[in-house]
C-alpha positions, 0 to 999 in steps of 0.5 A, a space after each residue: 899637940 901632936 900627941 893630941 892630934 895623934 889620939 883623935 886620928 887613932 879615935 877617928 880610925 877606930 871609929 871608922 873602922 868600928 864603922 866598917 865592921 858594923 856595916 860587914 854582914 854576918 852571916 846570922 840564922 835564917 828564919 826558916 819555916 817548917 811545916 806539913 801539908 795538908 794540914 788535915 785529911 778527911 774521910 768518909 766511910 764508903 768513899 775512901 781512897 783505893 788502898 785506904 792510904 793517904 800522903 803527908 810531905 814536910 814543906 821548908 819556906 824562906 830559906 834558899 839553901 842549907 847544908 843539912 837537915 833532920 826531921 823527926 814524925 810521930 804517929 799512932 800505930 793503933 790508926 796508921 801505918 808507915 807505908 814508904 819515906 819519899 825525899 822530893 825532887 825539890 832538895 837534893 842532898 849529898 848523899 842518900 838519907 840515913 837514919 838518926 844515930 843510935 837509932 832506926 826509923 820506927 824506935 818506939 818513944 813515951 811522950 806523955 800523949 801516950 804510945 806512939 811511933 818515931 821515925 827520924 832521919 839526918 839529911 847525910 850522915 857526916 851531918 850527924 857526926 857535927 858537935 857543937 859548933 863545928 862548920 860542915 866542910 861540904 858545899 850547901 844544897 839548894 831548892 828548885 825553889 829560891 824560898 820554898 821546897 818540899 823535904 819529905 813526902 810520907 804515905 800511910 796506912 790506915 790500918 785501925 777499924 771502921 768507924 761507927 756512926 758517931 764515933 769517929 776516928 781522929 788522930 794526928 802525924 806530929 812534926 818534932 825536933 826538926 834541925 836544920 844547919 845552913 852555909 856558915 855554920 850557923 845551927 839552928 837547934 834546941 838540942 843536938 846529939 853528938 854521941 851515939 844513942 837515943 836522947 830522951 826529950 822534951 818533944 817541941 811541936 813545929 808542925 801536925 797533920 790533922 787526920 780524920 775518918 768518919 761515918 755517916 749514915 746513908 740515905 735511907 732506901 727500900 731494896 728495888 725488885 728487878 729481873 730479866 727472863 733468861 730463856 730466849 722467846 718464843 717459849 713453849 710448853 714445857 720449857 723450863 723459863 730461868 729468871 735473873 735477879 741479879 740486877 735487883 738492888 739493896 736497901 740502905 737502913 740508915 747505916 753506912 753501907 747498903 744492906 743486901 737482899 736475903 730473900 726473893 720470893 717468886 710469884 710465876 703466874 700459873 698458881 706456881 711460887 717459890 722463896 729463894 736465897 739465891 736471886 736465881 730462878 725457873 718454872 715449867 708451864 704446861 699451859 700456853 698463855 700469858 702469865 705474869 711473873 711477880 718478884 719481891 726482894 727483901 733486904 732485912 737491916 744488919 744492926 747495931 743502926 737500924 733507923 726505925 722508918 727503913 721499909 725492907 721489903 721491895 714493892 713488886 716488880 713484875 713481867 709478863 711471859 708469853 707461852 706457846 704451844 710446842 713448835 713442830 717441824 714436820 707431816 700430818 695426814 688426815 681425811 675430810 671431815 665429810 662422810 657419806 651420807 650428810 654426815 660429819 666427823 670430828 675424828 679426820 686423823 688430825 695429829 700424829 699417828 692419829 686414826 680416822 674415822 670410817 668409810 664405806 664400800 666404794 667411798 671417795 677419799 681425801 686425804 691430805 698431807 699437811 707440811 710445816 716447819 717451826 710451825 710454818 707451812 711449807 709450799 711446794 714440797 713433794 710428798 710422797 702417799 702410800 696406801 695399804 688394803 687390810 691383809 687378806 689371803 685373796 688379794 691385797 691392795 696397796 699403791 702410791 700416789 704424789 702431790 706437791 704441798 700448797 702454794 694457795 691452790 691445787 688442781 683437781 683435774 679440771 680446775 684450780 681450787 683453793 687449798 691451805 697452804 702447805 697442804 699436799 692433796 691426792 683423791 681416791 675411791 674405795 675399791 669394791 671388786 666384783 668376787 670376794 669384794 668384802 673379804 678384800 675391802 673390808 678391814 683396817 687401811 693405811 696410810 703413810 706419807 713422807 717429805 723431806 725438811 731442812 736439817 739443824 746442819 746446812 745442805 742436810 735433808 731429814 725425812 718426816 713421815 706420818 701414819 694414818 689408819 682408817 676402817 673400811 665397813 659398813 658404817 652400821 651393820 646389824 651382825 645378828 638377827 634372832 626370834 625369841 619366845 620370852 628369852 628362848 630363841 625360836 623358829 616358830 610362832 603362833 597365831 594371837 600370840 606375841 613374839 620378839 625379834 632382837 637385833 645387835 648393831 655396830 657403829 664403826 664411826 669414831 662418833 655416837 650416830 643415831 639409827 632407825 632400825 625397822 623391822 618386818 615379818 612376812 608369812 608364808 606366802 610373802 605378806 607383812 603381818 607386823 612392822 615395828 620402828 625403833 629410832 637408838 643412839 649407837 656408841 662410838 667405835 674405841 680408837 683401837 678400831 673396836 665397834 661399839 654394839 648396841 642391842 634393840 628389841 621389838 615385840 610383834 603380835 602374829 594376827 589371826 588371819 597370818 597364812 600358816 606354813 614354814 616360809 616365814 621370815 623376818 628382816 631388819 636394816 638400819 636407815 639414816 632416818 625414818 624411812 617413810 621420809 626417802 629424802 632422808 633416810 638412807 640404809 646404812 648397811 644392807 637388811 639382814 633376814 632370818 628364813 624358814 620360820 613357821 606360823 602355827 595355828 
């Protein structure tokens, strides 16, 4: 009974205590999850990451510590690069991470997907001595995380070509033979190696990253024309107008990227064109107005894609520029218009170191001094008149006068008249002394006048002077007077017979003027045996002052009853219209005469 008794309490013990080891927890394999994140990256030509690089990082879920750990990627080198192997903050181990035994980061392997590259690391190197197992002497490490963490973070390169529309690029980074070893020496491995030395494998997938790069075509777009004028406004005659096109823009064809201009053809407006290469250009106008410049920018397709509807000439962009006659900065005198009697001349002097037209003996003259600045008139400016006689050896006349430029008006001695802004204004009257008066008034007179302007440097004056020359004459003039005999000069004439008087003429006007000359022969004892009136058009005096001559003729009849002898004469003058009408007819110089003819019988 005893012994009975004693064998079931030695059961019951070992049953209880068979209890209690099968209710002490042992320490088993985790059940860890390695994988990689993303899982895909994709990109589209055109809108790549600065670099062309991207990140892959190693995750490790629902193990809150380990002791070690080795991790193996493969990658094709045709595609990526391995840039840099960052280990996260979020596991930190013993020691620094250190390359698989027998081998370094980078060690080429033949799997059968074909040529790839390798690069594998061991959380710490005495971790990489453990045989089979062994139990790692060191304390365990642990996550930020208590279930999840990051390992290993990999930044790659791609480095392949671009791709094509409609061949993408597609390849992937492969997670293999990850092992890992957690508290209480438990290995979780399919394989192991204990020596040094690489160990051929079969490789066990864990994870992937899904790498994709592709082409798309762009939206298809004609180029746009566009361009700016560089000169600054306003533009004047003679400048040369530089034009920007830089911010016109390419087409796009239809393939993945834009596609640049070539060609910009100019249009200017003035007949002018030009097609360049370069998306500059310029233009000289001779002409003041407004012309219209026209740009058209053509972006011709680069193959191998061209889609058959892409249009690769712009439509015309076009601008307007406006340009204006030169701007001056300075003096111009000239003379009234007027000239005695009733007549009026275009030719005042008008215009820089222009002449004028003529005056006569004893004349009034204005003169005016027109002052600007950029084109602008300028008011109150003293202006400074010098006038000069022709240069003669009896006298010569020469004196100065001053006037301040027009604010609107001027006074004239007695009155404020109206005058044009800017214009300085002195009156004067050709001299006409009583000895020698045409060897001294007669000939070419000068007139130079000054002002001072503002210069390009501030406080700084600059002095502006014009010149004016004018004639003084008689403004027709007959120079010669002659009695011909057929073609002969003579000094006679004969009862019934005919004779010619022939006259030369000069018109010192800068104009045509018309004239009537009148001629009359008298005979011996005063009495007018024939008269003739001869209406011509004179030619004008060249700008150099030289006067344009005219010739006219008339043929007189001698009567019967003329009263013979040797006091005959003949004189001719130049009249502003037919002197029969005295309104109007005006001698334009004194008569000219030829005494001491002879009437024969």
């Amino acid at each position: 009974m005893f012994r009975k008794k004693r064998k079931l309490s030695m059961l019951l013990i070992f049953l209880v205590a068979t209890a209690i080891i099968a209710t002490i927890p042992m320490v088993a394999a985790a059940e860890g999850t390695l994988d990689l994140y993303p899982q895909n990256v994709s990109w589209l030509v055109g809108s790549e990451p600065v670099g062309k690089k991207f990140t892959v990082q190693m995750n490790i879920t629902n193990v809150s510590n380990f002791v070690g750990i080795s991790f193996s990627f493969h990658w094709d080198p045709t595609y990526l690069n391995l840039t840099n192997v960052l280990f996260t903050n979020d596991c930190v181990f013993g020691t620094a991470a250190v390359p698989a035994p027998g081998g370094t980061g980078g060690t080429t392997v033949t799997p059968a997907a074909g040529n790839w590259k390798t690069i594998t690391y061991f959380s710490d190197g005495n971790f990489s001595q453990q045989a089979y197992g062994e139990i790692p002497t060191y304390v365990p490490l642990s996550f930020t995380s208590p279930t999840w963490g990051k390992v290993v973070t990999l930044e790659f390169e791609y480095i392949g070509a671009a791709p094509s529309i409609g061949s993408p690029v597609d390849t992937d980074i492969v997670l293999v033979n990850n092992d890992y070893v957690l508290p209480g020496g438990y290995k979780m491995a399919t394989q192991w190696v204990k020596t040094p030395g690489p160990v051929a494998t079969t490789f066990s997938v864990l994870g992937s990253a899904h790498f994709h790069y592709e082409a798309q075509p762009m939206l298809l777009r004609r180029p746009v024309a566009d361009f700016s004028v560089l000169t600054p406004t306003p533009i004047y005659v003679g400048t040369t107008v530089n034009f920007d096109a830089s911010s016109s823009v390419g087409g796009c064809d239809g393939d993945t990227d834009p596609t640049p201009i070539t060609m910009w053809n100019w249009t200017f407006g003035d007949g002018n064109a030009t097609d360049a290469v370069v998306d500059t250009a310029s233009n000289i106008y001779v002409a003041p107005g407004v012309y219209t410049v026209t740009l058209v920018v053509v972006a011709p397709g680069v193959g191998p894609f061209i889609n058959a509807s892409y249009q690769n000439t712009s439509l015309p962009f076009m601008r307007s520029v406006t340009i204006s006659v030169l701007a001056f900065t300075g003096i111009d005198v000239y003379t009234e218009n007027f000239r005695w009697p009733w007549y009026y001349t275009d030719a005042n002097g008008t215009g820089p170191l222009q002449n004028a037209s003529c005056f006569r003996p004893q004349e009034n003259v204005d003169l005016y001094a027109y002052v600007f600045y950029n084109d602008d008139a300028v008011q109150n400016k003293l202006v400074k008149f010098y006038i000069e006689g022709p240069i003669n050896s009896v006298q010569n006349f020469s004196f100065t006068r001053t006037a301040f430029s027009s604010n609107g008006t001027v006074w004239n001695g007695t009155q404020m008249i109206p005058m044009p802004d800017g214009v300085a204004w002195i009156p004067f009257r050709i001299p006409w002394p009583c000895d020698y008066a045409q060897q001294i008034v007669f000939g070419i007179w000068t007139v130079k006048v000054q002002v001072a302007l503002p210069d390009v440097k501030p406080g700084e004056e600059t002095i502006y002077e014009d010149v004016l020359h004018f004639k003084v004459s008689w403004q027709v003039t007959i120079i010669s007077l002659s009695v011909l005999n057929g073609t002969t000069p003579t000094t006679q004439m004969k009862k019934c017979e005919d004779i010619t008087v022939k006259a030369t003429l000069s018109n010192c006007f800068m104009e045509p003027v018309d004239a009537v000359v009148a001629f009359a022969i008298y005979d011996d004892v005063g009495t007018i045996i024939a008269s003739c009136h001869v209406k011509i058009s004179m030619p004008p005096e060249d700008p150099w002052c030289t006067p344009g001559e005219t010739t006219v003729n008339c043929t007189f009849h001698i009567p019967k009853w003329a009263y013979v002898g040797a006091h005959a004469s003949v004189y001719a003058n130049a009249y502003t219209w037919w002197p029969w009408e005295p309104a109007y007819a005006v001698p334009w110089c004194p008569e000219a005469s030829i005494y001491q003819l002879e009437i024969l019988k």
